[in-house]
N, C-alpha and C positions, 0 to 999 in steps of 0.2 A: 504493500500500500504506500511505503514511503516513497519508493522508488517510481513506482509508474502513476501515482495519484496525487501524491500529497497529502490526500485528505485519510481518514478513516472515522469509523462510529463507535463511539464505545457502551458497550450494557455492562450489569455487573460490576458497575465501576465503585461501588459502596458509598454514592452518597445517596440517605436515606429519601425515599421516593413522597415522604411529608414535607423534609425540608424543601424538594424540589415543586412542589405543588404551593409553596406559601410562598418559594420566592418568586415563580411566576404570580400565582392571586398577586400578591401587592407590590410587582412590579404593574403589572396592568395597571392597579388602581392607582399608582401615582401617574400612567400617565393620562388616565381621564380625568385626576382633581387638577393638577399642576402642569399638565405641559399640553394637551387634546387642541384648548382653545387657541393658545397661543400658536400654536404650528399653523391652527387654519387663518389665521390673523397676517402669520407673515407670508404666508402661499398667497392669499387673497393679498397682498399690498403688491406684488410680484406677478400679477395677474397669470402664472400660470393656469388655470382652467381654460381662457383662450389660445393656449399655444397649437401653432401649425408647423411647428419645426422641429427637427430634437434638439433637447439642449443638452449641452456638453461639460457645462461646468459648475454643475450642482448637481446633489443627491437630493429623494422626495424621502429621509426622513426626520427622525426630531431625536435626540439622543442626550445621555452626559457620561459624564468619564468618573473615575473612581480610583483613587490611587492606591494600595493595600503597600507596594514596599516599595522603595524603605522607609519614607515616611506614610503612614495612611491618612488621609484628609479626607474622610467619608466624616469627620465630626461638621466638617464647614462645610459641607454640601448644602444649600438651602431647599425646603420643602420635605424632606424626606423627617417621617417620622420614628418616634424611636423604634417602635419593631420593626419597619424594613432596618432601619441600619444595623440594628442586632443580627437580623437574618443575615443579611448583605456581609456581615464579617465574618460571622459560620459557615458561609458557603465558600467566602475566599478561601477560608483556611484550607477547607474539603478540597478543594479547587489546587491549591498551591501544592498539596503533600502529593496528586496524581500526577503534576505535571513532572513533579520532581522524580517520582517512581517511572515514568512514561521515559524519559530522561535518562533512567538508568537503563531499561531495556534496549532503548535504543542504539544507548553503547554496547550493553550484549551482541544486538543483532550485526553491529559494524565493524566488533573486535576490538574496541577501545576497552583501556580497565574502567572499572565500575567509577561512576562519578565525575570520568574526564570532561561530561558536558557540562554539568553543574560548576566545577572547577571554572569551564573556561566561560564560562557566562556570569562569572562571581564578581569579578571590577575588586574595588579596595571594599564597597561599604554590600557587596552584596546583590542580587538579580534586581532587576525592576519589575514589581507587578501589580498591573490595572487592569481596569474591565471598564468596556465601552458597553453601557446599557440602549437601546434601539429599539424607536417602534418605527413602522414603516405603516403610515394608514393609509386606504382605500386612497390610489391615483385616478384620476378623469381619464389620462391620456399614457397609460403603463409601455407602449408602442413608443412613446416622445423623451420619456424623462425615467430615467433607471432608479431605484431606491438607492443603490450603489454602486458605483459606476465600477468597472471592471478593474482592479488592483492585487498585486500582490501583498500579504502582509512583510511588512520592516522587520517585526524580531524574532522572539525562539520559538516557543510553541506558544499556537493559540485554543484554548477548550472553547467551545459555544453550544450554551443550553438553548436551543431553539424553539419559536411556536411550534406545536406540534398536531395545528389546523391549517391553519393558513403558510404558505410553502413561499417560495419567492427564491434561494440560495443556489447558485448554481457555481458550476467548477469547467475548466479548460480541456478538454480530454482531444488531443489527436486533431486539432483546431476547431472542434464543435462543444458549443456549452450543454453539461448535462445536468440533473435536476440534483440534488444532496435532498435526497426526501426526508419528511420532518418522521423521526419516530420519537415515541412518547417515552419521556424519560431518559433517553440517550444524551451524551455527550460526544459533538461532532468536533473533532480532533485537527485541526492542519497544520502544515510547518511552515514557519517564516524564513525569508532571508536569509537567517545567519546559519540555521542549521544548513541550508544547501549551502552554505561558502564553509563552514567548521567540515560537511562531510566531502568538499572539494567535488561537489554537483552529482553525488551518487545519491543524494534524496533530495526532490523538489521542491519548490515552493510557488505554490501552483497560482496562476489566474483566478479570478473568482470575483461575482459579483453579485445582487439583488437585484431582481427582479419586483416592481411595483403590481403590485394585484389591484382590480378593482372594486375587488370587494373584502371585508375583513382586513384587522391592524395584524401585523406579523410583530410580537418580539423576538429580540435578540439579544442574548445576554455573553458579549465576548471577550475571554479573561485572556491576556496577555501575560506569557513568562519570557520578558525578555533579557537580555543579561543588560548587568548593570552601565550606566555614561561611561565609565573610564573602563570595563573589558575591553583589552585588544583583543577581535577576532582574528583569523585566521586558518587553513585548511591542515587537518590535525592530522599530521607530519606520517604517521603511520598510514593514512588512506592516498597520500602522495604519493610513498615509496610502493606501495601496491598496485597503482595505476601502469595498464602495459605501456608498451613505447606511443602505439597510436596514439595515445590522449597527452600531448604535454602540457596541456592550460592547468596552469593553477589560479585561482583564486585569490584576489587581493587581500593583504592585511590590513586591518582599517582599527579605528577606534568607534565602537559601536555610536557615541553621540555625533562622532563625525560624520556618520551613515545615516542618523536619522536626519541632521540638518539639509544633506542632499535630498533624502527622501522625501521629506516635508513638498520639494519644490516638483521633485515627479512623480509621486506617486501613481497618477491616472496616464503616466504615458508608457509609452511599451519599453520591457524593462531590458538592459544590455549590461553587458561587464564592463 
């Protein structure tokens, strides 16, 4: 899966199937109290409803961000009540301990010793991890304006609890987009950037974008493990030496915050070395 998809689904992953039912309930409910109007306030000042063109540089949805490491700023988020934040930090943890286990298999299946990701995604003060919370509500013109325009993710792995009625996500396969169907309770798994430059492009980090529906809100709840601003990446010197003659590209050494300030500026354009 890592190799030819990027993506994978995980069940059985042991976060308990109450917690995952409360954190979608009152992720929805925040975003009908706090954020529903407002989205259709600023669509409506932007007159998308009349559009006759696609547009290319915007997404149709309404979102916010969460920080858990290394410092977590989930206490200054405004509008959120105290039992989503409670929830919201229970499920990070849940959230952080699989990425980190997922983490170490993956060094199994590549032949790295136990931990070499973790290791190189550590920086001085440790990984960086957040979660972009996502609703995508019912589009007029889903054909015109993408919920989220076609990107690769910037860092290590990313977990996403997704709706699991309303569908929208899709992935790059063989240059046709395929559907990532919503299963109930799963955890839909992909890899960023850094792992395809750490395993020297023996595991992907695929395309992928949303799809706008016209009927029903899609959430999206997507937790990023990425490694820390000051980690130097680079392609882990054992999967170099392994590569036959055919292949001599290697991968550039970067400093992961150096990577994202590029990224920041192209995220949505087609991605090259």
């Amino acid at each position: 899966a890592c190799e030819n998809w990027g993506f994978f689904e995980l069940v059985n992953h042991g976060i308990p199937i109450e917690l995952l039912d409360t954190v979608e309930r009152l992720t929805k409910g925040h975003y009908r109290k706090c954020m529903e109007q407002r989205f259709k306030e600023i669509m409506a000042s932007k007159g998308l409803d009349g559009i006759q063109t696609e547009v290319t540089d915007m997404d149709w949805e309404s979102t916010f961000f969460i920080r858990h490491l290394p410092e977590p700023n989930i206490a200054e988020i405004p509008g959120l009540d105290d039992e989503y934040r409670k929830v919201m930090k229970e499920f990070a943890l849940k959230l952080e301990k699989i990425a980190e286990e997922l983490l170490d298999l993956l060094c199994e299946n590549l032949g790295l010793e136990k931990g070499y990701l973790k290791k190189a995604f550590y920086g001085s003060r440790g990984p960086t991890f957040g979660t972009k919370v996502s609703n995508y509500p019912p589009c007029p013109k889903p054909n015109l304006i993408k919920g989220l325009r076609a990107h690769t993710d910037a860092g290590g792995i990313i977990l996403l609890f997704q709706d699991d009625k309303v569908s929208g996500l899709q992935l790059l396969k063989d240059g046709k987009w395929v559907d990532v169907p919503p299963m109930r309770h799963s955890i839909v798994v992909n890899l960023g950037d850094q792992l395809e430059v750490i395993t020297n492009g023996k595991y992907k980090s695929v395309e992928h974008r949303v799809v706008a529906q016209t009927d029903g809100t899609r959430m999206s709840i997507a937790s990023f493990y990425n490694p820390g601003s000051d980690a130097v990446i680079y392609p882990a010197p054992i999967l170099v030496e392994k590569e036959t003659e055919e292949k001599k590209t290697t991968y550039p050494k970067f400093v992961f915050e150096d990577y994202m300030k590029l990224y920041a500026g192209l995220k949505f354009q087609a991605k090259e070395l």
